[in-house]
C-alpha positions as CSV (number, residue, x, y, z in Angstrom):
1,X,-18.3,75.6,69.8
2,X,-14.5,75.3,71.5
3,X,-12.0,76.3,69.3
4,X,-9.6,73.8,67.6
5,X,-7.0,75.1,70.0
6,X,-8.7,74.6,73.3
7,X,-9.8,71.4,71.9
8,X,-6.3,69.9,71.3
9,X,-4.8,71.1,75.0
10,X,-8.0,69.1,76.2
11,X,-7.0,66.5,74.5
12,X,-3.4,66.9,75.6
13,X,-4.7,67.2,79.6
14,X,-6.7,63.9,79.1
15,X,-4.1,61.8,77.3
16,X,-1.9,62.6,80.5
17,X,-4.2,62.1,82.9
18,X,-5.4,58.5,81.6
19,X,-1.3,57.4,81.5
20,X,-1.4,58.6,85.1
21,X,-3.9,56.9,86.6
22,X,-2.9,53.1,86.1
23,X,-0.2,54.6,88.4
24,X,-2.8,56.7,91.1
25,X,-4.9,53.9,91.8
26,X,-2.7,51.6,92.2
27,X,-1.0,54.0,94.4
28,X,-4.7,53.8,96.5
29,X,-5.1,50.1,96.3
30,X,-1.7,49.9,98.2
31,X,-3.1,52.3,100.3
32,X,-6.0,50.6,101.7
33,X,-3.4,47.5,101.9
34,X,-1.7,49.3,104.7
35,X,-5.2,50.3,106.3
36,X,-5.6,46.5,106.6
37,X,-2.6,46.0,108.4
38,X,-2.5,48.8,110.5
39,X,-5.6,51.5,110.7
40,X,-5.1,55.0,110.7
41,X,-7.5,57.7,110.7
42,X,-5.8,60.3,109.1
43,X,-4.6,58.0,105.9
44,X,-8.3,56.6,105.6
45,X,-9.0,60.7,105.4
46,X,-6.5,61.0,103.0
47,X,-7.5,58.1,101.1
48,X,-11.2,59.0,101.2
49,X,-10.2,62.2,99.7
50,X,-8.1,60.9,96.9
51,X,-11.4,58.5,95.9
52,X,-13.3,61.3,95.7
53,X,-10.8,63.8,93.6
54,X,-10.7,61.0,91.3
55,X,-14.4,60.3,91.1
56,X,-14.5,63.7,90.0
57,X,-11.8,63.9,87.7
58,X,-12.6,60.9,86.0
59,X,-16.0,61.9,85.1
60,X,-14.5,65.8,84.2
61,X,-12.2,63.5,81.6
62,X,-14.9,61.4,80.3
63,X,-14.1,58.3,82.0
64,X,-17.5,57.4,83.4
65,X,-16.5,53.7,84.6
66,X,-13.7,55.1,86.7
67,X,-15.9,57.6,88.5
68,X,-18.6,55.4,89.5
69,X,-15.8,53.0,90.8
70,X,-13.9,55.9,93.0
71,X,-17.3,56.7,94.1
72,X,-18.2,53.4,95.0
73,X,-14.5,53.6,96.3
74,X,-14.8,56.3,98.4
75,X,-18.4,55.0,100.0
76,X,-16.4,52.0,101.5
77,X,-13.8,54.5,103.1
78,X,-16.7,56.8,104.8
79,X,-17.6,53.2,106.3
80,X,-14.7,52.3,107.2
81,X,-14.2,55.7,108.9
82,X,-17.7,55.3,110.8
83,X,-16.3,52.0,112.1
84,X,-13.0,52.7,112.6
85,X,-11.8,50.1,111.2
86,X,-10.9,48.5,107.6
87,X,-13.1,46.0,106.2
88,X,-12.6,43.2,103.8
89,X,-15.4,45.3,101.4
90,X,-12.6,48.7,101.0
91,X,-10.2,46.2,98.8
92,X,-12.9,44.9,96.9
93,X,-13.7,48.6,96.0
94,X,-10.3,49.5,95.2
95,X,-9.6,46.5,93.4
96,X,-12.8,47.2,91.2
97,X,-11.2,50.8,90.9
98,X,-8.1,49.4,89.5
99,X,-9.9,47.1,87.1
100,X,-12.0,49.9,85.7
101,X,-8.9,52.0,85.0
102,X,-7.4,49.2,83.2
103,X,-11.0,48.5,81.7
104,X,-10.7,52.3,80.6
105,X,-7.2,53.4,79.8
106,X,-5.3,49.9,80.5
107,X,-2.8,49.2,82.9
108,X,0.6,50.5,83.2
């Protein structure tokens, strides 16, 4: 059983994380904004990577909802990456990412 200690820093860690991300994935929604107007491989990497540091995160925090929705996220940028192009179906997924943030943790 974790100690009353390690239990409060985790607490601590995950309070601060949750009034971060509001920020974060909005911060990828305006990301894949800019892939619309303009592709470019190496932010689609970079955004693809973020998607799935998050889906991981989120689920290491106990925010389930926000996990499945950077997974789902980060899906729609490996196609995009396959086409080379953005598609109409990456903002969808980042939108659902933002609204399962603010579903979680609420917006900032």
């Amino acid at each position: 059983m974790p100690e009353p200690e390690v239990e409060a820093q985790f607490a601590a860690l995950t309070r601060d994380y949750a009034q971060r991300l509001p920020g974060r994935v909005r911060g990828l929604e305006a990301e894949a904004a800019a892939l619309a107007e303009a592709w470019d491989r190496a932010r689609a990497d970079e955004l693809q990577r973020q998607c799935h540091n998050l889906a991981g995160s989120g689920a290491c925090y106990g925010f389930p909802q926000v996990s499945t929705a950077a997974q789902a996220a980060e899906r729609e940028v490996e196609a995009c990456l396959a086409l080379g192009a953005s598609t109409p179906a990456l903002a969808g997924a980042l939108v659902a990412l933002v609204a399962a943030v603010d579903a979680t943790v609420g917006g900032a």
